[in-house]
MDTraj code that builds the backbone (N, CA, C; nanometers):
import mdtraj as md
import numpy as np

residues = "UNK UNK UNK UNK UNK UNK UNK UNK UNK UNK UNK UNK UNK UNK UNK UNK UNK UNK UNK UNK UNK UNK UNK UNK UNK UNK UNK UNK UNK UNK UNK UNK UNK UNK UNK UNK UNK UNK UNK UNK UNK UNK UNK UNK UNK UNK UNK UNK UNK UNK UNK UNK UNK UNK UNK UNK UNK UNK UNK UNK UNK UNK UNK UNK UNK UNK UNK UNK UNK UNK UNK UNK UNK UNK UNK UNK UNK UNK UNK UNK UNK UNK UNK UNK UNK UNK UNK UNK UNK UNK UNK UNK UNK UNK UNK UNK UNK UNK UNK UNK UNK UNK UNK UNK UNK UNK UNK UNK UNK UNK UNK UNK UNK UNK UNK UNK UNK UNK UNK UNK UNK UNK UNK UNK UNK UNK UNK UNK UNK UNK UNK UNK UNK UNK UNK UNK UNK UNK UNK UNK UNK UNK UNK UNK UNK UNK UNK UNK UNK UNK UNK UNK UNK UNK UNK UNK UNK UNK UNK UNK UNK UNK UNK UNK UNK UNK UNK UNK UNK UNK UNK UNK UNK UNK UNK UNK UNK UNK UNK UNK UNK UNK UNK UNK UNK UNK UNK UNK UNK UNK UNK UNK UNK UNK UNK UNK UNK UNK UNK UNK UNK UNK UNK UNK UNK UNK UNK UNK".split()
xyz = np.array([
    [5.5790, 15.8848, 7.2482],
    [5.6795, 15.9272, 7.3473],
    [5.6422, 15.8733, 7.4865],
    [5.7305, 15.8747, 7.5545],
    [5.7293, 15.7807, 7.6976],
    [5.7550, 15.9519, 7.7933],
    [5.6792, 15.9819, 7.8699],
    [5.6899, 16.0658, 7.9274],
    [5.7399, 16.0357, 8.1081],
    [5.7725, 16.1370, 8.1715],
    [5.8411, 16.1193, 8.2894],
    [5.7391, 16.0414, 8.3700],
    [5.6236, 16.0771, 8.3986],
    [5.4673, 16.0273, 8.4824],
    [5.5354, 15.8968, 8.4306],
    [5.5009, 15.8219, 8.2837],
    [5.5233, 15.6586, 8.2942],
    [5.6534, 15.6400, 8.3554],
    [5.8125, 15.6925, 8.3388],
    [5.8870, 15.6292, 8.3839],
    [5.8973, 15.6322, 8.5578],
    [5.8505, 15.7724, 8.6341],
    [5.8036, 15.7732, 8.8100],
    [5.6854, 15.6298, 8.8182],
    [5.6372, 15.6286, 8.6951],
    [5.5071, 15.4750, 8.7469],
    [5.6048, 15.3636, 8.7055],
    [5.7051, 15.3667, 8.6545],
    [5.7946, 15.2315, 8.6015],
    [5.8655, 15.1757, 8.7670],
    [5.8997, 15.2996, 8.8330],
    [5.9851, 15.2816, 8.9329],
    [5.8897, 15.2204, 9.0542],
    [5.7530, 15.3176, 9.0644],
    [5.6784, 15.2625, 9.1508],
    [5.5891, 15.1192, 9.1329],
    [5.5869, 15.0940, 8.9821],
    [5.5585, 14.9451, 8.9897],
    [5.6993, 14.7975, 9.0523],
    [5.7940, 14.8705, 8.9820],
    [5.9133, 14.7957, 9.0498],
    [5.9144, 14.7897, 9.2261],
    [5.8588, 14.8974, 9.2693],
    [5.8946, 14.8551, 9.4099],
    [5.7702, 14.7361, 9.4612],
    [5.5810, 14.8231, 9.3976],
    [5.5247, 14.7008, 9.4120],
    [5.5835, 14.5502, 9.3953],
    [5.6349, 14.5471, 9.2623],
    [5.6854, 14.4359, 9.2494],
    [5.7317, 14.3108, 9.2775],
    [5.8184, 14.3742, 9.3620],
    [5.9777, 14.3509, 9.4235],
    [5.9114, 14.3457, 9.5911],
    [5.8170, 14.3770, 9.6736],
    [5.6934, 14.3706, 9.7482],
    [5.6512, 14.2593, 9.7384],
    [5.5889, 14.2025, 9.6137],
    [5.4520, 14.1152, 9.6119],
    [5.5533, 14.0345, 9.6171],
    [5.6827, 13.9865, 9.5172],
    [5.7160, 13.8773, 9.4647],
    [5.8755, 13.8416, 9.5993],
    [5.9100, 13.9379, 9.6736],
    [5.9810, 13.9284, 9.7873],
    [6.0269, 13.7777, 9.7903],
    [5.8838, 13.7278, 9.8673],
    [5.9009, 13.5398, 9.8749],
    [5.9438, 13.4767, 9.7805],
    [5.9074, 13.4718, 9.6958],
    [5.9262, 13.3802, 9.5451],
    [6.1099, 13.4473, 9.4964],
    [6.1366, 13.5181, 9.5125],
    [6.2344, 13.5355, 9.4766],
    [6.3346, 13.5085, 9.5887],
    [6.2981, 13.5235, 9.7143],
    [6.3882, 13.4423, 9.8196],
    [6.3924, 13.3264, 9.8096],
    [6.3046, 13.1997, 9.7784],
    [6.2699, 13.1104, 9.7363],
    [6.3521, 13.0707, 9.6637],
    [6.3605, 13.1049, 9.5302],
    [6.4673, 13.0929, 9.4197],
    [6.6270, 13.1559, 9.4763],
    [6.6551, 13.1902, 9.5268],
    [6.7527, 13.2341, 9.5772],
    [6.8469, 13.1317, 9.6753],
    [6.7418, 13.1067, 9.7631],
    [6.7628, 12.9803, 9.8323],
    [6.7967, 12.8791, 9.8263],
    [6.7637, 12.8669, 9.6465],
    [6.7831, 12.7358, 9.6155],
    [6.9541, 12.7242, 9.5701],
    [6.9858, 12.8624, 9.4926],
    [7.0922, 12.8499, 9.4235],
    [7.1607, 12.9404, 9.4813],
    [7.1329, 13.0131, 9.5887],
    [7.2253, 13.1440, 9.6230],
    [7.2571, 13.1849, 9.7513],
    [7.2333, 13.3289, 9.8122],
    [7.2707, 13.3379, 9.9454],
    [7.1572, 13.3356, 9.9887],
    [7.0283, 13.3168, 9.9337],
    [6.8244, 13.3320, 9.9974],
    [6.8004, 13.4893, 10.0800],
    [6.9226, 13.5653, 9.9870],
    [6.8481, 13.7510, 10.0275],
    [6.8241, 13.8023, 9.9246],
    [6.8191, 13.7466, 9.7991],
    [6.7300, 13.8138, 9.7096],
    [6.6303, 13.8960, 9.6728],
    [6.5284, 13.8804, 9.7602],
    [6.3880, 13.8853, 9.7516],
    [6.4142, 14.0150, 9.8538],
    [6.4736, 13.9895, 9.9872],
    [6.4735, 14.1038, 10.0724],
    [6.5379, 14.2178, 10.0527],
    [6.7014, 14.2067, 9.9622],
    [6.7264, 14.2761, 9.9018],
    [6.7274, 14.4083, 9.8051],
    [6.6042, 14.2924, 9.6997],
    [6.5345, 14.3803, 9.6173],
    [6.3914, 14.4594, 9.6613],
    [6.3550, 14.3879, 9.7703],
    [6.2124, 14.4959, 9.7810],
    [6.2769, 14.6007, 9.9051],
    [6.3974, 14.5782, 9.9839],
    [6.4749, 14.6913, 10.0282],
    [6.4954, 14.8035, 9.9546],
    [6.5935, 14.7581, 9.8573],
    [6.6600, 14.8928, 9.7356],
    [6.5531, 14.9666, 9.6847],
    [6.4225, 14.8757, 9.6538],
    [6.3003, 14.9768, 9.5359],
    [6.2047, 15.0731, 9.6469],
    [6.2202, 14.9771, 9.7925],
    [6.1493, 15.1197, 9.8413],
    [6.1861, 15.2262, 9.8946],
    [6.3628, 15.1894, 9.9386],
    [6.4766, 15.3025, 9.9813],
    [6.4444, 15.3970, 9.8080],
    [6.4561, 15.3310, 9.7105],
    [6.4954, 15.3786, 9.6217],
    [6.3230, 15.4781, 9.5690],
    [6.2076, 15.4362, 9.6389],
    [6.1272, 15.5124, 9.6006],
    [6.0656, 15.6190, 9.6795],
    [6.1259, 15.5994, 9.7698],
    [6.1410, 15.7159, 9.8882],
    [6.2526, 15.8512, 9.8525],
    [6.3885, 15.7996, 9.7976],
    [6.4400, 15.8781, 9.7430],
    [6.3942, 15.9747, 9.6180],
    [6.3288, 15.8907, 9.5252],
    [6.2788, 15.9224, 9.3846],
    [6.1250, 16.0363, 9.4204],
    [6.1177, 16.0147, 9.5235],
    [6.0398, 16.1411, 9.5821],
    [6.0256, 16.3098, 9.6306],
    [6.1811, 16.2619, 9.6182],
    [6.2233, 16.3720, 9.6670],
    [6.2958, 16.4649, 9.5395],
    [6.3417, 16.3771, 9.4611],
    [6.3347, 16.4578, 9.2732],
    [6.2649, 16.4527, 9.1968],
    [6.1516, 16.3478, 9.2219],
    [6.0235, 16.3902, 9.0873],
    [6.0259, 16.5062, 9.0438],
    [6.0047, 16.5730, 9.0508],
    [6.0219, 16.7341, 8.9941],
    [6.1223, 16.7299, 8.8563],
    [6.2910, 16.6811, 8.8980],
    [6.3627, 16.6772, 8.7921],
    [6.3373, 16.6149, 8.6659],
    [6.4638, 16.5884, 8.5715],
    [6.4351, 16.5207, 8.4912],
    [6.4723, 16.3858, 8.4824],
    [6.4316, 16.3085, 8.3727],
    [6.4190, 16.1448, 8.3485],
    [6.5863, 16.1138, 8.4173],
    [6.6358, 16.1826, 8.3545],
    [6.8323, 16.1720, 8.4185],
    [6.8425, 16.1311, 8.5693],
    [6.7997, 16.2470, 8.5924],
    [6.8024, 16.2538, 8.7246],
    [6.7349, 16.1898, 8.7999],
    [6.6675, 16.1272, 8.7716],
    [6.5482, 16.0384, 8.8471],
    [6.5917, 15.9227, 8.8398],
    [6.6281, 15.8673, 8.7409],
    [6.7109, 15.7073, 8.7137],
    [6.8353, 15.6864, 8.8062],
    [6.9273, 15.8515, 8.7713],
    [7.0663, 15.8211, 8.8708],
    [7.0172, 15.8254, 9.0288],
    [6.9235, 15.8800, 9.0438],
    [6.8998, 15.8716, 9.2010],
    [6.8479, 15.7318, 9.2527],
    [6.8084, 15.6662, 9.1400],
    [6.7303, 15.4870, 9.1738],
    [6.8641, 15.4481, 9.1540],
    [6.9603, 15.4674, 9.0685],
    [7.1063, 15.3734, 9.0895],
    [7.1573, 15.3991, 9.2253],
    [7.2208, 15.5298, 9.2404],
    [7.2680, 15.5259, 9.3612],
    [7.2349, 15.4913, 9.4496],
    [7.0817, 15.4725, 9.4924],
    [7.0394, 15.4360, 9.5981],
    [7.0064, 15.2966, 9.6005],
    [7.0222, 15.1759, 9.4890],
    [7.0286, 15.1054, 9.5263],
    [7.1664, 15.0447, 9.5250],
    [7.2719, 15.1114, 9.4655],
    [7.3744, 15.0828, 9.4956],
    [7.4415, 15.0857, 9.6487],
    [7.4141, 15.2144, 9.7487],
    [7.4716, 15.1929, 9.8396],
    [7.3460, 15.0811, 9.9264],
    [7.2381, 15.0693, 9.9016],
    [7.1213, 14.9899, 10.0089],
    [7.1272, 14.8632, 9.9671],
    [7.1808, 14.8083, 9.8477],
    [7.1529, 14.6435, 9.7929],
    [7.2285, 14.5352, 9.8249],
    [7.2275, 14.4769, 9.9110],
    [7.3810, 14.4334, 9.9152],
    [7.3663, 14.2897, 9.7953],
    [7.4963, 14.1856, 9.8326],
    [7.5018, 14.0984, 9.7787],
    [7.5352, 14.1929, 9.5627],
    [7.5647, 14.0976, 9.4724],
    [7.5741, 14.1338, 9.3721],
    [7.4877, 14.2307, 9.3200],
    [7.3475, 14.2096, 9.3415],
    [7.2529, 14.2802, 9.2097],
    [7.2328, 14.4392, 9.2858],
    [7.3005, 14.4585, 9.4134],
    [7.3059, 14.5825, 9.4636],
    [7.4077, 14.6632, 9.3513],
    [7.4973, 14.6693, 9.3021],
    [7.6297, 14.7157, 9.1958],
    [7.5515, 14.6869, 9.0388],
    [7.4692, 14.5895, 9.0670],
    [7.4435, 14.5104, 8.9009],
    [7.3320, 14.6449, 8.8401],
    [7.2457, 14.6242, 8.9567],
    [7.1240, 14.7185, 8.9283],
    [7.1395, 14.8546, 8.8946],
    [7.2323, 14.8457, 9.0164],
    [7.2580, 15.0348, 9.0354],
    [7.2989, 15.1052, 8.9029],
    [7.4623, 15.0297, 8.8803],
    [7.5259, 15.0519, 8.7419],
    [7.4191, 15.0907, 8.6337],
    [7.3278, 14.9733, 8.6217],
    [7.2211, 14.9526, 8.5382],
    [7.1929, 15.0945, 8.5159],
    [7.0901, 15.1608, 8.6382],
    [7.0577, 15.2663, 8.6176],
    [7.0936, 15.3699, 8.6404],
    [7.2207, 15.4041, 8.6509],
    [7.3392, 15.5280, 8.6387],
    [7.3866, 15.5181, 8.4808],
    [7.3929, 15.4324, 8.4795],
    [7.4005, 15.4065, 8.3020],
    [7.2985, 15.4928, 8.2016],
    [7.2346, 15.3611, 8.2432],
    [7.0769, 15.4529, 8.1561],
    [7.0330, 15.5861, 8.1966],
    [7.0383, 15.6021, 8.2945],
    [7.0609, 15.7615, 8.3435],
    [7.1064, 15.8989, 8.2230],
    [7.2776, 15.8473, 8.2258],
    [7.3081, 15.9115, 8.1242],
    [7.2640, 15.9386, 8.0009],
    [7.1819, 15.8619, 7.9470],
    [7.0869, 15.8885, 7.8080],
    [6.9941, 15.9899, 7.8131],
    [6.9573, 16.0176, 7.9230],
    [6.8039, 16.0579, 7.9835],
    [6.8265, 16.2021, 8.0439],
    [6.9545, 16.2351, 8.0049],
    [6.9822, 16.3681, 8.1046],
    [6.9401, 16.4735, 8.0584],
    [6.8563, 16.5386, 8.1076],
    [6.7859, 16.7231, 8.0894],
    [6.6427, 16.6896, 7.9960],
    [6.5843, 16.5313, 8.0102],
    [6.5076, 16.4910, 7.9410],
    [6.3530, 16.4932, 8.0188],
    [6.2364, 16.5028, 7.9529],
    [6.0971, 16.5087, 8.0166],
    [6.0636, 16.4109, 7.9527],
    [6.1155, 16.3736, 7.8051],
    [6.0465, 16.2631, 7.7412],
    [6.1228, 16.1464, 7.6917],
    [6.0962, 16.0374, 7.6467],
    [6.1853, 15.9605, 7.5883],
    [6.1332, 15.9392, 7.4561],
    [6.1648, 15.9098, 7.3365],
    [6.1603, 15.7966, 7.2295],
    [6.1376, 15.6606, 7.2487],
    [6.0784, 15.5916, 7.1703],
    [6.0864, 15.4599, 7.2070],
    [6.2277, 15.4200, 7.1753],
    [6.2772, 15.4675, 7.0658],
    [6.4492, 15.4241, 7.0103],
    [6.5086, 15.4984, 7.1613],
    [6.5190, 15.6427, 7.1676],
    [6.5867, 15.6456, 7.2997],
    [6.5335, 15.5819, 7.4618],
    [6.4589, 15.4964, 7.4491],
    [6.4230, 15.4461, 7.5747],
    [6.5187, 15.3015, 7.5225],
    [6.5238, 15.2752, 7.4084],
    [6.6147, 15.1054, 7.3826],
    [6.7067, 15.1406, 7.4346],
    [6.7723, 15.2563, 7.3807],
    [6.9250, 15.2982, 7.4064],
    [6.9566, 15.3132, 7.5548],
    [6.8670, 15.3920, 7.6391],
    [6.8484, 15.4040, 7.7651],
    [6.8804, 15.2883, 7.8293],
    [6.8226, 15.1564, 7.8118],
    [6.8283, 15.0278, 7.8223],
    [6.9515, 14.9349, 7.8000],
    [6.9691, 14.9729, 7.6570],
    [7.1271, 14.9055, 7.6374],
    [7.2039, 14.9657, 7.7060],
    [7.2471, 15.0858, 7.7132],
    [7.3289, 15.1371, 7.7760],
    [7.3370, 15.0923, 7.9507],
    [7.2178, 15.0638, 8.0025],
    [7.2086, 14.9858, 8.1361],
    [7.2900, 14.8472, 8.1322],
    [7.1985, 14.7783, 8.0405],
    [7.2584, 14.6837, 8.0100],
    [7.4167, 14.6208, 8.0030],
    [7.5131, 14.7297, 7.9062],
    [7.6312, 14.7781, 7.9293],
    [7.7021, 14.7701, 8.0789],
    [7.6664, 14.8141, 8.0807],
    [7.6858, 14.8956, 8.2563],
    [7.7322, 14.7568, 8.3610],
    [7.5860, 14.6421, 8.3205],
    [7.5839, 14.5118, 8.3815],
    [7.6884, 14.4466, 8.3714],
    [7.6916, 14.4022, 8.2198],
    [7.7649, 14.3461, 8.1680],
    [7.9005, 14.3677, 8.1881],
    [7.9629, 14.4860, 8.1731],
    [8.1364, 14.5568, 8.2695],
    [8.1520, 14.5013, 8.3816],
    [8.0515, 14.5476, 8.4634],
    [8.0651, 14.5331, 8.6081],
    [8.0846, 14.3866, 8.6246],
    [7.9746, 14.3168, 8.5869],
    [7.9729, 14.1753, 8.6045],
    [8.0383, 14.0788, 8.5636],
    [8.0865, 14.1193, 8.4278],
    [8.1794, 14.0172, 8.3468],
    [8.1176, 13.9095, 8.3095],
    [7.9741, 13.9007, 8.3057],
    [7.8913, 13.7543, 8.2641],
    [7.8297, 13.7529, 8.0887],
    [7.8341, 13.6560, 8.0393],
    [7.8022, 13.6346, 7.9061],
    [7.6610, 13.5679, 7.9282],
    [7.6085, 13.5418, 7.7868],
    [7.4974, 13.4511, 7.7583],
    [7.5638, 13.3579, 7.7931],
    [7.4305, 13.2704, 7.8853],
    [7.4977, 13.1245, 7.8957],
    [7.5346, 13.0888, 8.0291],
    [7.5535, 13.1981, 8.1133],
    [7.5705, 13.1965, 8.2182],
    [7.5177, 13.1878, 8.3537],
    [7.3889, 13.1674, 8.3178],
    [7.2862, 13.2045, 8.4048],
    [7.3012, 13.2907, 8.5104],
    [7.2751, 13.4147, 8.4650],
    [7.2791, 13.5305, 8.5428],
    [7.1846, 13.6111, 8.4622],
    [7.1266, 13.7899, 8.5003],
    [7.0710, 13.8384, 8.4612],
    [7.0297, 13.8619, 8.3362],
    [7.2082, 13.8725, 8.2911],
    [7.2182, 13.8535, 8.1193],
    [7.1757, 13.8060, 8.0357],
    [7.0938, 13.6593, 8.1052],
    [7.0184, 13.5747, 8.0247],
    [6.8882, 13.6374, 7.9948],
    [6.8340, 13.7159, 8.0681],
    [6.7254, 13.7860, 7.9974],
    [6.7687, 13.9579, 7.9262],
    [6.8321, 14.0385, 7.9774],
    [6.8801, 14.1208, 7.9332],
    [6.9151, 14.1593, 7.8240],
    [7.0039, 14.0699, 7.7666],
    [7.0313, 14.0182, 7.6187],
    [6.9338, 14.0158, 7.5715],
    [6.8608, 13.8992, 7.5218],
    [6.7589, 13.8516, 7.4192],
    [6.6915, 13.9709, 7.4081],
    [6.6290, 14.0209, 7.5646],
    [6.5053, 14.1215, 7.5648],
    [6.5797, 14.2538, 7.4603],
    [6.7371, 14.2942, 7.4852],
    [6.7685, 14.4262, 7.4065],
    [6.7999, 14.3611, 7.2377],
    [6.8044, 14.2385, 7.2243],
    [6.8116, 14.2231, 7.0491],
    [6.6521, 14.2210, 7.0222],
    [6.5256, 14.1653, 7.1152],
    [6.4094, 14.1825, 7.0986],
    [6.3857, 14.3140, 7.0527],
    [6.3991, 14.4339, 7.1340],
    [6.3549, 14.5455, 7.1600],
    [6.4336, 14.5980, 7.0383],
    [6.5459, 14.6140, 6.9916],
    [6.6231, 14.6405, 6.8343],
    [6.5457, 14.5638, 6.7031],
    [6.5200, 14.4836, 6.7448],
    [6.4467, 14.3758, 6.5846],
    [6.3210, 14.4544, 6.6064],
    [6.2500, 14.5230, 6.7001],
    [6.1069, 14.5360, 6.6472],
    [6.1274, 14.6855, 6.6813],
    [6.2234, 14.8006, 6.7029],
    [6.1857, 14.9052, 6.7228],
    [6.1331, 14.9947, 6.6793],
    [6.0495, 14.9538, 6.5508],
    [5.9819, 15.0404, 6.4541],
    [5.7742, 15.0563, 6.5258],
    [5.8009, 14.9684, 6.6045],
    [5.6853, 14.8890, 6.6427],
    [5.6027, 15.0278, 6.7380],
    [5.5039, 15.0480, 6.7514],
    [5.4075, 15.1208, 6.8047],
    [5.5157, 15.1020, 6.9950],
    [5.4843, 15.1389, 7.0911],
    [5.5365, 15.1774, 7.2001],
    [5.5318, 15.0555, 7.2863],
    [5.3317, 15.0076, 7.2853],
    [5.3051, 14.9504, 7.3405],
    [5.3240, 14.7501, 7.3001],
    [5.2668, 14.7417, 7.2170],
    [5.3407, 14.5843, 7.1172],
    [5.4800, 14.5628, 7.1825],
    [5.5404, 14.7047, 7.1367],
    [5.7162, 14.6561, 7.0933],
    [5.7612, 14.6035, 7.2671],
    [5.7034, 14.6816, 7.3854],
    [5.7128, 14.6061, 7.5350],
    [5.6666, 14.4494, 7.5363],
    [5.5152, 14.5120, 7.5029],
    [5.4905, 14.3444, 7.5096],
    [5.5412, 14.2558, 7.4667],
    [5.6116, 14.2658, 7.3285],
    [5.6965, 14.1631, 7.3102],
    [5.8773, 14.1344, 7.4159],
    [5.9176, 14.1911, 7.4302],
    [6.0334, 14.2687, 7.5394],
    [5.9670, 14.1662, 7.6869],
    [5.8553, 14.1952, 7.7117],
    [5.7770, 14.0789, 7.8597],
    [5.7879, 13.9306, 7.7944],
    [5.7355, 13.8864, 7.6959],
    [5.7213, 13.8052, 7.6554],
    [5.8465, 13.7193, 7.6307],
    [5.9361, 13.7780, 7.5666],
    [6.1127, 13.7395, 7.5350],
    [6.1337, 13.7018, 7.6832],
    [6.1411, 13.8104, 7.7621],
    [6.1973, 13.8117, 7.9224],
    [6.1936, 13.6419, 8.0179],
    [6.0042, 13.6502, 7.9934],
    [5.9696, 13.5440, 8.0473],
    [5.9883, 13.4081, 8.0089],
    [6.0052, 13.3990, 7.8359],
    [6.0950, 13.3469, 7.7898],
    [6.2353, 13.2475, 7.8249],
    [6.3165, 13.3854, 7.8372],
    [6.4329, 13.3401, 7.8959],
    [6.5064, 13.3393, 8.0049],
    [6.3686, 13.3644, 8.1443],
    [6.3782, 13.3337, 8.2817],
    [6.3451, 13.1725, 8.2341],
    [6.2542, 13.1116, 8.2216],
    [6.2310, 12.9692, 8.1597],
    [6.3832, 12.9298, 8.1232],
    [6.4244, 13.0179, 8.0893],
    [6.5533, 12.9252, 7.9366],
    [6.6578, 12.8810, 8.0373],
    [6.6497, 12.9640, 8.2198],
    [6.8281, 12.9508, 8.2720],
    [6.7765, 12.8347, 8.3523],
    [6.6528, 12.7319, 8.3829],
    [6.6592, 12.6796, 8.4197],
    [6.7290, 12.5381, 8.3891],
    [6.7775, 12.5372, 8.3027],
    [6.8220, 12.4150, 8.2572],
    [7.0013, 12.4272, 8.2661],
    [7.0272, 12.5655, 8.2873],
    [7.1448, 12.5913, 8.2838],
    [7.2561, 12.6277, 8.3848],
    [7.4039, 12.5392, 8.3957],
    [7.4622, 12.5374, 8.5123],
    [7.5175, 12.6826, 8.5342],
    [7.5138, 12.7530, 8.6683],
    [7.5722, 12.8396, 8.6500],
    [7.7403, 12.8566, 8.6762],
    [7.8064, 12.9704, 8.6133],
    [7.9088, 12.9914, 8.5555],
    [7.9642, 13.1405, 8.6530],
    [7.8574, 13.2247, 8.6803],
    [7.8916, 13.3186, 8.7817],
    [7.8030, 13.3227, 8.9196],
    [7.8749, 13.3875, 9.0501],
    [7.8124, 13.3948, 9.1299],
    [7.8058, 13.2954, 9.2622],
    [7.7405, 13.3220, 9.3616],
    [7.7280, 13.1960, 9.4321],
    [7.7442, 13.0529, 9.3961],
    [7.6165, 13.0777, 9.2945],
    [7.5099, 12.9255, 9.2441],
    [7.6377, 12.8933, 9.1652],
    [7.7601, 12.9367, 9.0970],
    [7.8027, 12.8467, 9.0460],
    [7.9018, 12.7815, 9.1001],
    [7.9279, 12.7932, 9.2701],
    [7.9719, 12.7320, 9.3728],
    [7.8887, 12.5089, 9.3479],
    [7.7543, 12.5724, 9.3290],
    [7.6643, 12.4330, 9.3365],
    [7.7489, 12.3506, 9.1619],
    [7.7881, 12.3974, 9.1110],
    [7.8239, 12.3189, 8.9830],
    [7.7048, 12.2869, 8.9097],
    [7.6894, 12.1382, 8.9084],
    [7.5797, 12.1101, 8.8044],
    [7.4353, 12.0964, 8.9268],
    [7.4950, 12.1193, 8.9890],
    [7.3601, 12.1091, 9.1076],
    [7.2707, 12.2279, 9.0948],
    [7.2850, 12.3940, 9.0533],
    [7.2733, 12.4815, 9.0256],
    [7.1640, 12.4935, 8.8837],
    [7.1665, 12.3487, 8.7873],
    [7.0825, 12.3001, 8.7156],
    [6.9377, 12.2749, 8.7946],
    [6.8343, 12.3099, 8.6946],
    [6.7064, 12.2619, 8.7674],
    [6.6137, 12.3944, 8.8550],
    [6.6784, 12.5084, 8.8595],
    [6.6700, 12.6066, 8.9053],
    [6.6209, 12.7577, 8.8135],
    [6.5476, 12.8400, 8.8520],
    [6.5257, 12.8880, 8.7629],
    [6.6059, 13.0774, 8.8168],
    [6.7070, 13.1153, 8.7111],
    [6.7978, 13.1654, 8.8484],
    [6.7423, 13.3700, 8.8932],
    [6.7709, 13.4028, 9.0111],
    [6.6665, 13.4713, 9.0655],
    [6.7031, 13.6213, 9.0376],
    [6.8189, 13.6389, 8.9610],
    [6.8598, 13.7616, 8.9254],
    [6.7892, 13.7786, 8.7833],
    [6.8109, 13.6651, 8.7012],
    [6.7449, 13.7160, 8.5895],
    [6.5911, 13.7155, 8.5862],
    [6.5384, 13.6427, 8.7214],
    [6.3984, 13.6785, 8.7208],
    [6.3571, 13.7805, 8.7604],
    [6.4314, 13.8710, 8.8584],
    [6.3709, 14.0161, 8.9332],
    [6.4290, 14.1173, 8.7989],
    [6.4681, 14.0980, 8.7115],
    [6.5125, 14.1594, 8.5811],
    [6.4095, 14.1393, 8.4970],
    [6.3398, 14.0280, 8.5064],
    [6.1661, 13.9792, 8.3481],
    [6.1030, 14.0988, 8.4634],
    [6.0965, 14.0863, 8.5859],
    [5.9633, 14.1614, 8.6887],
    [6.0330, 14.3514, 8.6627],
    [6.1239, 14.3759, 8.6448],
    [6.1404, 14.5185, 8.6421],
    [6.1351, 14.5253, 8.4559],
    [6.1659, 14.4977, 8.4218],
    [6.0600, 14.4353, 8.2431],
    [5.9276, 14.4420, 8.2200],
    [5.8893, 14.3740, 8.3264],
    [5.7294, 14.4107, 8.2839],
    [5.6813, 14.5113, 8.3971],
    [5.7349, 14.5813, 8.4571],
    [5.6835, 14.6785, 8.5350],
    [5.6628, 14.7705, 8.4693],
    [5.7795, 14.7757, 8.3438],
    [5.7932, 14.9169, 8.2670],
    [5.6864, 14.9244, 8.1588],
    [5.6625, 14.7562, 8.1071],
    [5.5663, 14.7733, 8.0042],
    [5.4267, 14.8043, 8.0653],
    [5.3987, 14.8076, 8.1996],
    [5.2865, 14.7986, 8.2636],
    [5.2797, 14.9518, 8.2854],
    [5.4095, 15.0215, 8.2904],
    [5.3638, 15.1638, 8.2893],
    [5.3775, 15.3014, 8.1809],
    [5.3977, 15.2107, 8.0616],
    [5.3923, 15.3046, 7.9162],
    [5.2622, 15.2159, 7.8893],
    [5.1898, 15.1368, 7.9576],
    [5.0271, 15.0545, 7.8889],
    [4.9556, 15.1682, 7.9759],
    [4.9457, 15.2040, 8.0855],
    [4.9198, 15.2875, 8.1691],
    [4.8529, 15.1767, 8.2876],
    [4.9235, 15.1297, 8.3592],
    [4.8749, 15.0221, 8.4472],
    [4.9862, 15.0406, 8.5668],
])
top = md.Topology()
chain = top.add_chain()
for i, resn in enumerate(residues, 1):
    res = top.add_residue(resn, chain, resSeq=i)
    for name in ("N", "CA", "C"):
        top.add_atom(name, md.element.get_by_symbol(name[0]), res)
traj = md.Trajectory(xyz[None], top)
């Protein structure tokens, strides 16, 4: 079982995260987008972990919808709505909950996932978040029989995977697909701050 302590350490590794990797993801942003990526996201995770402070106490529900909303109204640009959704979504799985399942932490996930996918209207292929999102939730379904810790690591591994995979690929939504085939060659920066909140989580059901 995945208890509340790992998912409050899931959130606070995301803001580290989203901190360390700020540059590198403005960077990538820059190349294909509006270059507020990076500032964006380490905005929302620490608005959003300042908030999440103030309900630790509650449950897993409640703790997720308070990281959506708050990065929904603080995120701007797309992945402010993308994220949020995300976790108002998954939220709903998690409601009046202290613990998760590993099957109900997938579901938790798809159901985020969901959420993206509505809002956004982007497919595989598109180079957008989806490109890791996807693979990682048919990953996380093909092995969910798997011990807690493996079945993540593989979930990081897929992720990083298929941050690698959008570089070759033109994008189809968003800014970057303003650049056309120029947008090729790029490795794109939504679905990378998506592998980094991926392995934040596996870093905090490993206990790290």
């Amino acid at each position: 079982m995945i208890g509340k302590a790992q998912i409050l350490r899931w959130l606070e590794n995301c803001r580290q995260a989203m901190n360390e990797q700020r540059d590198y993801l403005t960077q990538l942003d820059t190349e294909i987008g509006d270059g507020d990526h990076g500032l964006n996201m380490q905005r929302g995770f620490s608005k959003a972990a300042e908030k999440v402070a103030t309900v630790a106490d509650k449950d897993i529900g409640t703790v997720l919808k308070t990281v959506g909303m708050t990065l929904l109204s603080q995120v701007g640009g797309a992945s402010g709505p993308l994220y949020g959704t995300f976790f108002i979504k998954g939220a709903q799985s998690a409601v009046g909950k202290e613990e998760v399942s590993a099957e109900e932490l997938i579901a938790l996930l798809k159901n985020g996932v969901e959420g993206i996918i509505s809002r956004g209207r982007a497919e595989s292929g598109d180079k957008t978040m989806c490109d890791v999102w996807l693979p990682v939730i048919a990953e996380l379904e093909a092995n969910k029989n798997q011990p807690e810790v493996p079945l993540l690591e593989s979930a990081v591994k897929k992720a990083e995977e298929s941050v690698a995979a959008t570089i070759p690929l033109v994008a189809k939504k968003g800014r970057a697909s303003y650049l056309g085939e120029r947008s090729a060659g790029h490795a794109d920066p939504g679905a990378t701050s998506s592998m980094l909140i991926i392995k934040a989580l596996a870093d905090a059901v490993k206990g790290e």
